[in-house]
KOLZATI-370654 format. One record per atom (N, C-alpha, C): x, y, z; atom name. Coordinates in nm, 4 decimals, m for minus. Layout:
+----------+----------+----------+------+
:     east :    north :       up : atom :
+----------+----------+----------+------+
:        X :        Y :        Z :   CA :
...
+----------+----------+----------+------+
***
This chain:
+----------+----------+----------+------+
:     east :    north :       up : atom :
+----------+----------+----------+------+
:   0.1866 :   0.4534 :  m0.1310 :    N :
:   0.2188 :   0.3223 :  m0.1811 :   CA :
:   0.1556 :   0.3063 :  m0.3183 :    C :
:   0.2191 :   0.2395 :  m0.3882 :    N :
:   0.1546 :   0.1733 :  m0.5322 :   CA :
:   0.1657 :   0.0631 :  m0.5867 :    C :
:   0.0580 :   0.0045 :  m0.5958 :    N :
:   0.0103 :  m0.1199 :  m0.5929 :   CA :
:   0.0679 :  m0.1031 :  m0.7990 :    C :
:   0.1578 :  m0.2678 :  m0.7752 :    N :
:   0.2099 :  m0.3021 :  m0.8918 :   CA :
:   0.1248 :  m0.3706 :  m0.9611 :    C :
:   0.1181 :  m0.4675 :  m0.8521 :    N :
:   0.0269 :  m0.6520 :  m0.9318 :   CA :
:  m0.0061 :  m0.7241 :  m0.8537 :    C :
:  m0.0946 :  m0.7834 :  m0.8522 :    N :
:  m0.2250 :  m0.7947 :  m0.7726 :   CA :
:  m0.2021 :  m0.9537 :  m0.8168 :    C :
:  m0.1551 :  m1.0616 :  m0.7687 :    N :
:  m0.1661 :  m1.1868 :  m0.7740 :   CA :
:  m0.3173 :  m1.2374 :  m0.7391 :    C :
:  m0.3307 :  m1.2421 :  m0.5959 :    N :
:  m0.4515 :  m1.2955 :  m0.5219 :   CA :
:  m0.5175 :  m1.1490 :  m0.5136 :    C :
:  m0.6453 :  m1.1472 :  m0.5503 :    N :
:  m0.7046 :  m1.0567 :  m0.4808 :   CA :
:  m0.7443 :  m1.0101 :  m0.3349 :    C :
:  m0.7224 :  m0.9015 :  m0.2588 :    N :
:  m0.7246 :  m0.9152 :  m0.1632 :   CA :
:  m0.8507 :  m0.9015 :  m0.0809 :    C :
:  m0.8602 :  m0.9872 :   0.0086 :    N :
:  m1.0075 :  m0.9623 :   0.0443 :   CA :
:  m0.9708 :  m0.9524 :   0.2081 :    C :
:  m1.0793 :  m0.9086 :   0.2938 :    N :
:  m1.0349 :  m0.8748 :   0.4603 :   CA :
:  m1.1683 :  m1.0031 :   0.5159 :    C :
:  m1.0702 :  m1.0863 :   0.6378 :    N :
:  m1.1637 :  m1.1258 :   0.6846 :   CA :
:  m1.2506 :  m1.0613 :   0.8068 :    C :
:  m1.2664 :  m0.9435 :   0.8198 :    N :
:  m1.3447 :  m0.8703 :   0.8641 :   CA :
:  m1.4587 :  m0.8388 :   0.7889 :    C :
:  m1.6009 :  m0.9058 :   0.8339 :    N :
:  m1.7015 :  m0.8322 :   0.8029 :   CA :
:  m1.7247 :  m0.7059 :   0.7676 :    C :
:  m1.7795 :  m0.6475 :   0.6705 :    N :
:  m1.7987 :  m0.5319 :   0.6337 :   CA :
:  m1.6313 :  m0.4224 :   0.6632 :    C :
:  m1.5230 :  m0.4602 :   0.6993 :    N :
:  m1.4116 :  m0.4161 :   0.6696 :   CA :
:  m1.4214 :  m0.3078 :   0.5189 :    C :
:  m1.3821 :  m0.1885 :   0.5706 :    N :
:  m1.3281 :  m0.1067 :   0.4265 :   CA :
:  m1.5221 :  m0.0985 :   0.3891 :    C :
:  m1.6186 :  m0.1097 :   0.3707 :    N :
:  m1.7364 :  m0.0609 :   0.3039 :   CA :
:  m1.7832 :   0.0886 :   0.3394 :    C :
:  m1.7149 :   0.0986 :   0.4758 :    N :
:  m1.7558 :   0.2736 :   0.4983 :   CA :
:  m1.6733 :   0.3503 :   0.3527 :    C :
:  m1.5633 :   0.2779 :   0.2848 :    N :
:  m1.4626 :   0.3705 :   0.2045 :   CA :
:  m1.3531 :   0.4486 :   0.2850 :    C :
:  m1.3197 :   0.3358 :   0.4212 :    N :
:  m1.1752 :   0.3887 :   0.4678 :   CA :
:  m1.0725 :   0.3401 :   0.4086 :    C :
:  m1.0293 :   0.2298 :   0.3286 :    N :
:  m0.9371 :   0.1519 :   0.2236 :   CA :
:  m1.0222 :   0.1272 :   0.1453 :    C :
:  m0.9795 :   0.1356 :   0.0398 :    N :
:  m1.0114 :   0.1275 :  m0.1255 :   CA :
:  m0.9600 :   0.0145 :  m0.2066 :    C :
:  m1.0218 :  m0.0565 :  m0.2604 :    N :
:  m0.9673 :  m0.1996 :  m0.3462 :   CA :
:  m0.8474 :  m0.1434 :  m0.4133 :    C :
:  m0.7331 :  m0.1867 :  m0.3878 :    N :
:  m0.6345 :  m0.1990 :  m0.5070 :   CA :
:  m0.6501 :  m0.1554 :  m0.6025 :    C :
:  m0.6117 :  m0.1205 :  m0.7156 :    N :
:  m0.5688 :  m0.1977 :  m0.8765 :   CA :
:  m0.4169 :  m0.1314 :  m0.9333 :    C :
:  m0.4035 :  m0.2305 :  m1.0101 :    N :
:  m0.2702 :  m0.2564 :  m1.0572 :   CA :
:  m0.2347 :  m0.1123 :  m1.1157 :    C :
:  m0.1184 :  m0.0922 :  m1.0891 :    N :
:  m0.0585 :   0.0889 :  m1.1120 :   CA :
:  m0.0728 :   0.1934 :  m1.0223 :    C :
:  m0.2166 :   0.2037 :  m0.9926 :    N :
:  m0.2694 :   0.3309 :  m0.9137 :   CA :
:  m0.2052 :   0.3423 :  m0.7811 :    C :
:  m0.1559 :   0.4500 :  m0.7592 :    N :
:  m0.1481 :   0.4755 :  m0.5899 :   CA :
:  m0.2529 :   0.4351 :  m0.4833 :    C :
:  m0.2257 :   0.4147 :  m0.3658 :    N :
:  m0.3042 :   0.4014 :  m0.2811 :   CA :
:  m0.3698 :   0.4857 :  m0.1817 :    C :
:  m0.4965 :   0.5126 :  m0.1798 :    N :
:  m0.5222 :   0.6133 :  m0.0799 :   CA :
:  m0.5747 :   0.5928 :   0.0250 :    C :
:  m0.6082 :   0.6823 :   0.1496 :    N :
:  m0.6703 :   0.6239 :   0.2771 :   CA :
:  m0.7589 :   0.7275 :   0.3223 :    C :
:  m0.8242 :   0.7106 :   0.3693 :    N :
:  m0.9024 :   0.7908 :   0.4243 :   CA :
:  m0.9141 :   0.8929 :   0.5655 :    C :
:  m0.8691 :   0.9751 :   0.6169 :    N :
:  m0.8675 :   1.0459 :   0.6988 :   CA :
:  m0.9574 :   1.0180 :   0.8272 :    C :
:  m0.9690 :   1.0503 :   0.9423 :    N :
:  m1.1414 :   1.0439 :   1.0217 :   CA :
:  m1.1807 :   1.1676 :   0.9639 :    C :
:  m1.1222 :   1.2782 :   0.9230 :    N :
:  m1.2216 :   1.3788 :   0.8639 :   CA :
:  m1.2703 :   1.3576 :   0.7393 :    C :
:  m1.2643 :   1.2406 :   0.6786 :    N :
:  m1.3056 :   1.1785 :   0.5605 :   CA :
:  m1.2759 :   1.2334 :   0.4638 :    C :
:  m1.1411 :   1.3358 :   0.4487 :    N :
:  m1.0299 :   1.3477 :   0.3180 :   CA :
:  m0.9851 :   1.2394 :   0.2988 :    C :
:  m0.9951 :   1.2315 :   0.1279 :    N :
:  m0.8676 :   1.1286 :   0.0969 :   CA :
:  m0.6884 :   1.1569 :   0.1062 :    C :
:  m0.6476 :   1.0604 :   0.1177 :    N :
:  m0.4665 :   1.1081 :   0.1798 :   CA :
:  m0.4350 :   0.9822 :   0.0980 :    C :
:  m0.2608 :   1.0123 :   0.0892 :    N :
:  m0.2264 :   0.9378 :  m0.0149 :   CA :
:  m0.0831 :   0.8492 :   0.1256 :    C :
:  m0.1213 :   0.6917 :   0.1019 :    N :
:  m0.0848 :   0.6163 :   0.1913 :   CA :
:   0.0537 :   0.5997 :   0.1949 :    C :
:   0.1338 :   0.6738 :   0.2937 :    N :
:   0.2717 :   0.6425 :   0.2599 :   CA :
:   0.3524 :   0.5541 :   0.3481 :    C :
:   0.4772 :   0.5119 :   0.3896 :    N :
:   0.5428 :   0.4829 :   0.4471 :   CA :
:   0.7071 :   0.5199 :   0.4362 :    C :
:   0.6934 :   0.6100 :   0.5314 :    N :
:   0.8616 :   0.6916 :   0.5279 :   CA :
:   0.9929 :   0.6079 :   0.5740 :    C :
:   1.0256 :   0.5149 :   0.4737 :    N :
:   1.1514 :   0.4202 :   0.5075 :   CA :
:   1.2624 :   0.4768 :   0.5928 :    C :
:   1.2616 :   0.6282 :   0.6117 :    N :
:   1.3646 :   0.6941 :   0.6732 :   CA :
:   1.3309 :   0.6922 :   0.8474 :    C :
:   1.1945 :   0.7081 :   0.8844 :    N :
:   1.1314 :   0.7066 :   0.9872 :   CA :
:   1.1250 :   0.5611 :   1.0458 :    C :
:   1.1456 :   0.4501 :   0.9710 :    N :
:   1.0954 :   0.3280 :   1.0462 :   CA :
:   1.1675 :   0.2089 :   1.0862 :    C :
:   1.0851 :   0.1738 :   1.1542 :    N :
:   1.2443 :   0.0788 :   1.2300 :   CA :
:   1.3091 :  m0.0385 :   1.1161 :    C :
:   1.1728 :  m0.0925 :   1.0356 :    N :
:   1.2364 :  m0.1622 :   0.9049 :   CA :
:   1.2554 :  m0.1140 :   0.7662 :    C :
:   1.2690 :   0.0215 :   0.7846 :    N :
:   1.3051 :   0.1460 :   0.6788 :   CA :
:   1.4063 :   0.0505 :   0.5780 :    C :
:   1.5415 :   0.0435 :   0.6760 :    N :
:   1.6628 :  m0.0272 :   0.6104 :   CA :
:   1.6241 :  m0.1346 :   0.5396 :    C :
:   1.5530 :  m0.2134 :   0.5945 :    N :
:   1.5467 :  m0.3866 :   0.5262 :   CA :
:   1.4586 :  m0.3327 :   0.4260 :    C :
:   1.3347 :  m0.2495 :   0.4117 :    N :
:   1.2772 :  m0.2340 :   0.2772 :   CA :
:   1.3818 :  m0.1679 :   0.1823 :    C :
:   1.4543 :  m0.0675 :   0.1959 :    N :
:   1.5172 :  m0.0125 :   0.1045 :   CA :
:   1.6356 :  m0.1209 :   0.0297 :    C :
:   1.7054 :  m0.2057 :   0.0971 :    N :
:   1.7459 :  m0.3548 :   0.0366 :   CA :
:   1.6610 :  m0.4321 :  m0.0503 :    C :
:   1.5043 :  m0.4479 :   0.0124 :    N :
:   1.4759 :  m0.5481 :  m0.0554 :   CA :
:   1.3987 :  m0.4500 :  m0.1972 :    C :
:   1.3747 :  m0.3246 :  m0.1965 :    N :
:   1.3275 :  m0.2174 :  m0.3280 :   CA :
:   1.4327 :  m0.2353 :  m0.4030 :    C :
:   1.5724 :  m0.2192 :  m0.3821 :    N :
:   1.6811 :  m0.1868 :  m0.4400 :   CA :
:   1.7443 :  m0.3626 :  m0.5085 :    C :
:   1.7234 :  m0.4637 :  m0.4433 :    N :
:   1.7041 :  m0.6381 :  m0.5081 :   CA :
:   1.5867 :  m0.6132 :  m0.6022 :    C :
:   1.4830 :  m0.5831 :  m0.5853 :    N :
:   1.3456 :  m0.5897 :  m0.6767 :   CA :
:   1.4134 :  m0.5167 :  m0.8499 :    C :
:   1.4600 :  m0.3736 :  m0.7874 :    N :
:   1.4359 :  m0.3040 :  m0.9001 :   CA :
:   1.5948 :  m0.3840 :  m1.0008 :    C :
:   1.6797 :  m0.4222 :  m0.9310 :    N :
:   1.7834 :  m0.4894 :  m1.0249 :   CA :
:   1.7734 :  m0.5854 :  m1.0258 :    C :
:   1.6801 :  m0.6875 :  m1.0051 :    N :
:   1.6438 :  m0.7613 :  m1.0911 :   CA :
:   1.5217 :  m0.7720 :  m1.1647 :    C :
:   1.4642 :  m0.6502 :  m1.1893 :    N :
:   1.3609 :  m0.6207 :  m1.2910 :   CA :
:   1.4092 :  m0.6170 :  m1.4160 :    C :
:   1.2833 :  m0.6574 :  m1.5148 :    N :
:   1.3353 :  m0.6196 :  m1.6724 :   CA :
:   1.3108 :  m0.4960 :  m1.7019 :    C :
+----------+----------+----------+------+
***
């Protein structure tokens, strides 16, 4: 995944959530990574082809990008 733009910053209402460095703060552009339990970093995906709302994201990517400037 890659984080475009960051309106609200996101914060977890879980205590200490993400401080081990299993999710990583955002920022605008960069890909997103996750953390493994073997504590590799991996790069966070979601296979629209695999998922049950695969279809409805690929509609609403394909609205986004035509009506982008």
């Amino acid at each position: 995944m890659r984080t475009l733009n960051i309106i609200t910053p996101v914060k977890s209402d879980i205590p200490g959530y993400g401080n081990d460095g299993t999710v990583q703060e955002p920022r605008a552009g960069e890909l997103q990574m996750r953390r493994t339990k073997g504590g590799r970093s991996r790069l966070w995906t979601y296979p629209l082809d695999t998922r049950k709302y695969g279809p409805i994201w690929k509609q609403f990517i394909n609205l986004y990008e035509k009506n982008s400037p």
